[in-house]
PDB file of N, CA, C and O in Angstrom, chain B, residues numbered from 101:
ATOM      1  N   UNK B 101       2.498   5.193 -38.326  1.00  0.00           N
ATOM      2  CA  UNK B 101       1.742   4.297 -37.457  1.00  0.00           C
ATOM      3  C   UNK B 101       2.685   3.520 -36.522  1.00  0.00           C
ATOM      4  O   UNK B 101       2.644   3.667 -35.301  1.00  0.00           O
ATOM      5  N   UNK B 102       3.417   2.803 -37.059  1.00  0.00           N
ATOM      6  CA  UNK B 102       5.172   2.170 -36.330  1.00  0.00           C
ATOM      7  C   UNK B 102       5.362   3.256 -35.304  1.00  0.00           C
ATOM      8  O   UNK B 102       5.261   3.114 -34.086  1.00  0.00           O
ATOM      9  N   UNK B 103       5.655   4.380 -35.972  1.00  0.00           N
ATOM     10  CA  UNK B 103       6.688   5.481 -34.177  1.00  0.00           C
ATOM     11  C   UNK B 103       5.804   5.675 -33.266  1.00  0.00           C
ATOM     12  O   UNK B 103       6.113   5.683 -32.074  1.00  0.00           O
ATOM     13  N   UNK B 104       3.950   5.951 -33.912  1.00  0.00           N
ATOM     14  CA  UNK B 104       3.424   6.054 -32.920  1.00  0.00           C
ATOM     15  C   UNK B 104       3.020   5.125 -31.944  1.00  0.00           C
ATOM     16  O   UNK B 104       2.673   5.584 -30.856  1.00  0.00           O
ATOM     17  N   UNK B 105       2.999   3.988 -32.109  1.00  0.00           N
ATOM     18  CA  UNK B 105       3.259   2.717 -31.573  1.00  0.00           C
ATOM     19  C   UNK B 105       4.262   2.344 -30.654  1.00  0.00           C
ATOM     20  O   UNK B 105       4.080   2.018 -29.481  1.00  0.00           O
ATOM     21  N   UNK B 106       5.508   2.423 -31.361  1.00  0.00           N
ATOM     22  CA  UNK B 106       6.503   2.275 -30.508  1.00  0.00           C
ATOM     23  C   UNK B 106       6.310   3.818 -29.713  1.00  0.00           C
ATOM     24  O   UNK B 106       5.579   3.547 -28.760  1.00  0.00           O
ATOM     25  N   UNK B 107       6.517   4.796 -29.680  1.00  0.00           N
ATOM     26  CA  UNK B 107       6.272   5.825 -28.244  1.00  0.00           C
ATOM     27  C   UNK B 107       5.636   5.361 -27.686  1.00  0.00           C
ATOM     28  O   UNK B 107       6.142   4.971 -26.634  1.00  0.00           O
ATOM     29  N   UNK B 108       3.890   4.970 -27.895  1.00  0.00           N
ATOM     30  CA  UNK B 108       3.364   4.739 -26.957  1.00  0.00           C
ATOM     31  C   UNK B 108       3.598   3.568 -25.881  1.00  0.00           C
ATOM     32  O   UNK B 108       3.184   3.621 -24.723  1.00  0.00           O
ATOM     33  N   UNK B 109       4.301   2.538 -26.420  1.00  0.00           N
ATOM     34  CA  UNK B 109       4.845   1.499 -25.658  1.00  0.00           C
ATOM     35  C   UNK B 109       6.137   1.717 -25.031  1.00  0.00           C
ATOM     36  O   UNK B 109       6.497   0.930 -24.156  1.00  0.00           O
ATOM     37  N   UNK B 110       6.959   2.799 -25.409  1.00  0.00           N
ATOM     38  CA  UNK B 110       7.626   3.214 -24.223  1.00  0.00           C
ATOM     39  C   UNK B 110       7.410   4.117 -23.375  1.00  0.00           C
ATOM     40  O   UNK B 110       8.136   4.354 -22.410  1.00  0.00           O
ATOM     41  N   UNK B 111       6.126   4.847 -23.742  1.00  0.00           N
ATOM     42  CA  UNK B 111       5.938   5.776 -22.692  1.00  0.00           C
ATOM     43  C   UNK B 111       5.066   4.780 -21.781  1.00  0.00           C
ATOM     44  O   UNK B 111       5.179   4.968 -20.570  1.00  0.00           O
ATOM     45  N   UNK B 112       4.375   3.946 -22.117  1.00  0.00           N
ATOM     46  CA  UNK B 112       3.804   3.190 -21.292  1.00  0.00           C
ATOM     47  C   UNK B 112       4.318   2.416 -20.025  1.00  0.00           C
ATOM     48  O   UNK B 112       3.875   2.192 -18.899  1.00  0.00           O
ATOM     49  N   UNK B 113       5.773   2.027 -20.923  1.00  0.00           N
ATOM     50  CA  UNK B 113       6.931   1.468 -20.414  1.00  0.00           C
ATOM     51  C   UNK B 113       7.557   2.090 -19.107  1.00  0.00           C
ATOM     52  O   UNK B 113       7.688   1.619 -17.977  1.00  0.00           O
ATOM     53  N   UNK B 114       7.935   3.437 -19.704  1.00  0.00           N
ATOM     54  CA  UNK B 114       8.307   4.766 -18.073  1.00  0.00           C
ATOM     55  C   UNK B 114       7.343   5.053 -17.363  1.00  0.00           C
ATOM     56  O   UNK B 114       7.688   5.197 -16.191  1.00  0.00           O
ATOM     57  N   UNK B 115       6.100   5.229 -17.570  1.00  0.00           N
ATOM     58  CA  UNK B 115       5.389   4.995 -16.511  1.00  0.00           C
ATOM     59  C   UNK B 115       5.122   3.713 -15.856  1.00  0.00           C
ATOM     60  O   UNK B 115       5.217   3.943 -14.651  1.00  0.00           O
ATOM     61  N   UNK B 116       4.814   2.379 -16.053  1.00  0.00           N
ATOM     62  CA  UNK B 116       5.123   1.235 -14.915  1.00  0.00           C
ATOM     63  C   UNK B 116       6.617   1.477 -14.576  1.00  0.00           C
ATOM     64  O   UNK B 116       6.580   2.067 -13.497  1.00  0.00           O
ATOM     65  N   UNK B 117       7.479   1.376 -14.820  1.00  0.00           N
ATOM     66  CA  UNK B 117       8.418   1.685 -14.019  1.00  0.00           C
ATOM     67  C   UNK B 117       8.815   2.726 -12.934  1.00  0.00           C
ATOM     68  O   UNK B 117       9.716   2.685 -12.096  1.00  0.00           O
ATOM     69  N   UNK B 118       8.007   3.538 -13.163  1.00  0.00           N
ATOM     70  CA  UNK B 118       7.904   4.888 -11.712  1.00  0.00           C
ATOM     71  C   UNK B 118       6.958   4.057 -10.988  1.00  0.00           C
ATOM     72  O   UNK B 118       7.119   4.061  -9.768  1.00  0.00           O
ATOM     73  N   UNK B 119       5.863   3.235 -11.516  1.00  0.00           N
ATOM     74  CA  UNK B 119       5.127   2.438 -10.350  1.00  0.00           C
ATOM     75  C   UNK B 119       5.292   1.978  -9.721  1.00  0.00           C
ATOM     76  O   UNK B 119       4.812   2.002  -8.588  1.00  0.00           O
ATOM     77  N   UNK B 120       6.192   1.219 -10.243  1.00  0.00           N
ATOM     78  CA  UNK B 120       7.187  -0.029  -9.938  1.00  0.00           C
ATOM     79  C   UNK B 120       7.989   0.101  -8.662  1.00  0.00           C
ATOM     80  O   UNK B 120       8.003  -0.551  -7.618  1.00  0.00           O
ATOM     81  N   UNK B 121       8.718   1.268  -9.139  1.00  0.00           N
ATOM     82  CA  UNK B 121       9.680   1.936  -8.366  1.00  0.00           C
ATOM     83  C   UNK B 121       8.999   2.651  -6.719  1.00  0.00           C
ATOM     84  O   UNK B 121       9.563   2.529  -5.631  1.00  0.00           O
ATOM     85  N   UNK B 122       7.729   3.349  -6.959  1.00  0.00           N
ATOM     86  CA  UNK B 122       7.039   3.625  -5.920  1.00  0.00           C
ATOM     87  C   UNK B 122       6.356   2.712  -5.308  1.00  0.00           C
ATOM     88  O   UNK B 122       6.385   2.942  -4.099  1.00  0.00           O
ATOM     89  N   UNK B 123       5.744   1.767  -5.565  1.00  0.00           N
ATOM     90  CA  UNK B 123       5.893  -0.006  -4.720  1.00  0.00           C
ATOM     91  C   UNK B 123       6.529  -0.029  -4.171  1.00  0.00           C
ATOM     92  O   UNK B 123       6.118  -0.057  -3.011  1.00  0.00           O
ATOM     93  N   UNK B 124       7.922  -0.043  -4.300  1.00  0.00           N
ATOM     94  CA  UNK B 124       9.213  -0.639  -3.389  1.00  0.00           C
ATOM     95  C   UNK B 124       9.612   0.384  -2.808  1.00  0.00           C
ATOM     96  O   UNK B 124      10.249   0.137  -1.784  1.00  0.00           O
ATOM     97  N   UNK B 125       9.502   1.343  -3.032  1.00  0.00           N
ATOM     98  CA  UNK B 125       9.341   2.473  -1.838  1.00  0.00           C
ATOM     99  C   UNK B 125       8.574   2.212  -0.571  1.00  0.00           C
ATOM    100  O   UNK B 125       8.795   2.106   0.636  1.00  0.00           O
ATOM    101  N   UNK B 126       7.597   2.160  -1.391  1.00  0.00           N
ATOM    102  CA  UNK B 126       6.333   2.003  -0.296  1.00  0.00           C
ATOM    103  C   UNK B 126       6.582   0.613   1.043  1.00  0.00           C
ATOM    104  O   UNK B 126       6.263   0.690   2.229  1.00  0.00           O
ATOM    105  N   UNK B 127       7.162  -0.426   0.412  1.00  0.00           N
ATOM    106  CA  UNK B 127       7.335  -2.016   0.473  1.00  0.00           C
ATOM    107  C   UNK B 127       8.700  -1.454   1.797  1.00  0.00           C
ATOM    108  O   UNK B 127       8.600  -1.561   3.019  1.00  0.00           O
ATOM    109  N   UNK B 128       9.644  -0.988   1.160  1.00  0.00           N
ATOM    110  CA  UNK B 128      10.595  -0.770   1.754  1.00  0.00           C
ATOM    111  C   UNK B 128      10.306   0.005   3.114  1.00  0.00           C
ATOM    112  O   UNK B 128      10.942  -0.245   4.137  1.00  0.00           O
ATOM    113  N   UNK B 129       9.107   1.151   3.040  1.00  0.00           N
ATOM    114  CA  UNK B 129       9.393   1.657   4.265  1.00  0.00           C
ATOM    115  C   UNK B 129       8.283   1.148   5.430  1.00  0.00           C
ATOM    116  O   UNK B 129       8.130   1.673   6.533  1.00  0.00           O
ATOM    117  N   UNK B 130       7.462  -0.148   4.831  1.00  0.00           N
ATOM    118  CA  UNK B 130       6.949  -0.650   5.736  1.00  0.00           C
ATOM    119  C   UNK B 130       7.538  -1.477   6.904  1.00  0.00           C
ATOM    120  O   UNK B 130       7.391  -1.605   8.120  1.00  0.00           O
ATOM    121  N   UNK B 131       8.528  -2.135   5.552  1.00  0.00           N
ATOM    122  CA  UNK B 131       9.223  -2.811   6.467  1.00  0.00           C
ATOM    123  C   UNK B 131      10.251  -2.843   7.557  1.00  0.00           C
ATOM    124  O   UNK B 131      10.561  -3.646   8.437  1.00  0.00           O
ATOM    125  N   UNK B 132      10.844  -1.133   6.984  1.00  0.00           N
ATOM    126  CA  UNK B 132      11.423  -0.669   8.149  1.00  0.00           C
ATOM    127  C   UNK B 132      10.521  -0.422   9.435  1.00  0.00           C
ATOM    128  O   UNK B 132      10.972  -0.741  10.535  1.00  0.00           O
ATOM    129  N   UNK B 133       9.250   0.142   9.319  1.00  0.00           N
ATOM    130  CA  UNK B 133       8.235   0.318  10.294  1.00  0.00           C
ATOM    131  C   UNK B 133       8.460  -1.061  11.142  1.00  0.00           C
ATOM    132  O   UNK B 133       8.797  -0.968  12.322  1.00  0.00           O
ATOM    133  N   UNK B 134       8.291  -2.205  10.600  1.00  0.00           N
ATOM    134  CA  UNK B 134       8.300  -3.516  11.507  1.00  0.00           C
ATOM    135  C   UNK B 134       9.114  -3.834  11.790  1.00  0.00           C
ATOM    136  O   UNK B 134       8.997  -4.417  12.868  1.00  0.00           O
ATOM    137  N   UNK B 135      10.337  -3.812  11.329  1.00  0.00           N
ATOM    138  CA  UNK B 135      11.386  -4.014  11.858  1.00  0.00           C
ATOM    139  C   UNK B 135      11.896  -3.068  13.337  1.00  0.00           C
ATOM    140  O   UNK B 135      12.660  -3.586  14.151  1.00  0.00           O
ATOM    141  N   UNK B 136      11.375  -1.698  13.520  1.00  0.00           N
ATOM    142  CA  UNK B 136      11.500  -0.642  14.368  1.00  0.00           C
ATOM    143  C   UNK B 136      10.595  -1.314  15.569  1.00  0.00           C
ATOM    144  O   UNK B 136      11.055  -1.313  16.711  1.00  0.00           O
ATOM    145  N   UNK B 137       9.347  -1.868  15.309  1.00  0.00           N
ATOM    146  CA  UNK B 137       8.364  -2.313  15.767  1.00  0.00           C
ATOM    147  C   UNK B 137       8.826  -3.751  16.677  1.00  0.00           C
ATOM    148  O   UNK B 137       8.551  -3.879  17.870  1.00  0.00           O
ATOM    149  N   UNK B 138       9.565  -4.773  15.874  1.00  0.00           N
ATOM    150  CA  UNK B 138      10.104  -5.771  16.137  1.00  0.00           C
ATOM    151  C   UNK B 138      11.331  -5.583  17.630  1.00  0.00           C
ATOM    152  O   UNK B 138      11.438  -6.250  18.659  1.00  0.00           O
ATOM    153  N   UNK B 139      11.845  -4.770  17.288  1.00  0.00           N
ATOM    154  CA  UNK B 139      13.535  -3.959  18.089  1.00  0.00           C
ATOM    155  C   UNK B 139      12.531  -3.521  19.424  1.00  0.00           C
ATOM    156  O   UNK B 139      12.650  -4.068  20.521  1.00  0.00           O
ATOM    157  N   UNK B 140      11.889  -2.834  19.242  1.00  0.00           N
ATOM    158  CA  UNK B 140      11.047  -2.018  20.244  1.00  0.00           C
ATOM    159  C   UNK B 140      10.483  -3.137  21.305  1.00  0.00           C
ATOM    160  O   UNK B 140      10.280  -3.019  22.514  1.00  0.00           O
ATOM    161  N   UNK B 141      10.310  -4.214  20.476  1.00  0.00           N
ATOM    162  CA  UNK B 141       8.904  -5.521  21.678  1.00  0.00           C
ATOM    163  C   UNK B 141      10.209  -6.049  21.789  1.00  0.00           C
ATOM    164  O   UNK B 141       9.958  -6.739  22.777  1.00  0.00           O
ATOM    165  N   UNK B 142      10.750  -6.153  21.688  1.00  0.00           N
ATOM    166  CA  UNK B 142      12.249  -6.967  21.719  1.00  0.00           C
ATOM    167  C   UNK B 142      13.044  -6.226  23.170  1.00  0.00           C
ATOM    168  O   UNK B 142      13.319  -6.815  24.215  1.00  0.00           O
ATOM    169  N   UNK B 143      13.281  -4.850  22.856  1.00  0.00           N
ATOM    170  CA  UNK B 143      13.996  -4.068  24.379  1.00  0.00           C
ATOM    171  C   UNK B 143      13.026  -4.350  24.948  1.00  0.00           C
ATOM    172  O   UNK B 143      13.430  -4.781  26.028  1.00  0.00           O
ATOM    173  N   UNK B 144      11.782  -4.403  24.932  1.00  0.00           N
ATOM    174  CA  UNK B 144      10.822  -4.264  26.167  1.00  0.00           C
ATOM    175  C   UNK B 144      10.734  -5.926  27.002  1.00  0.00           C
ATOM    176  O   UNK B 144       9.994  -5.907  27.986  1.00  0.00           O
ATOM    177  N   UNK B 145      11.114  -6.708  26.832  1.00  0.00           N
ATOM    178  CA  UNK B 145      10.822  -8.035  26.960  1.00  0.00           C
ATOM    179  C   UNK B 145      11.823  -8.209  28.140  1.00  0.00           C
ATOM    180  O   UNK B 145      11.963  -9.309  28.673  1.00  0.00           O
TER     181      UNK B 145
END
């Protein structure tokens, strides 16, 4: 009952962390988008 417990709380564990990890993916390449976005109204001015 214990191992199956503990697996399941670390498998639970590696999966939020790929979530986690694909968030800040996601987070990260927005912000490059605005930042590209920012540079762009910026030369044009």
């Amino acid at each position: 009952m214990t191992r199956a417990l503990v697996t399941l709380i670390t498998l639970l564990a590696l999966a939020a962390c790929d979530t986690v990890a694909g968030a800040g993916t996601d987070i990260q390449k927005a912000g490059a988008a605005i930042t590209d976005q920012a540079k762009q109204t910026q030369s044009g001015m």
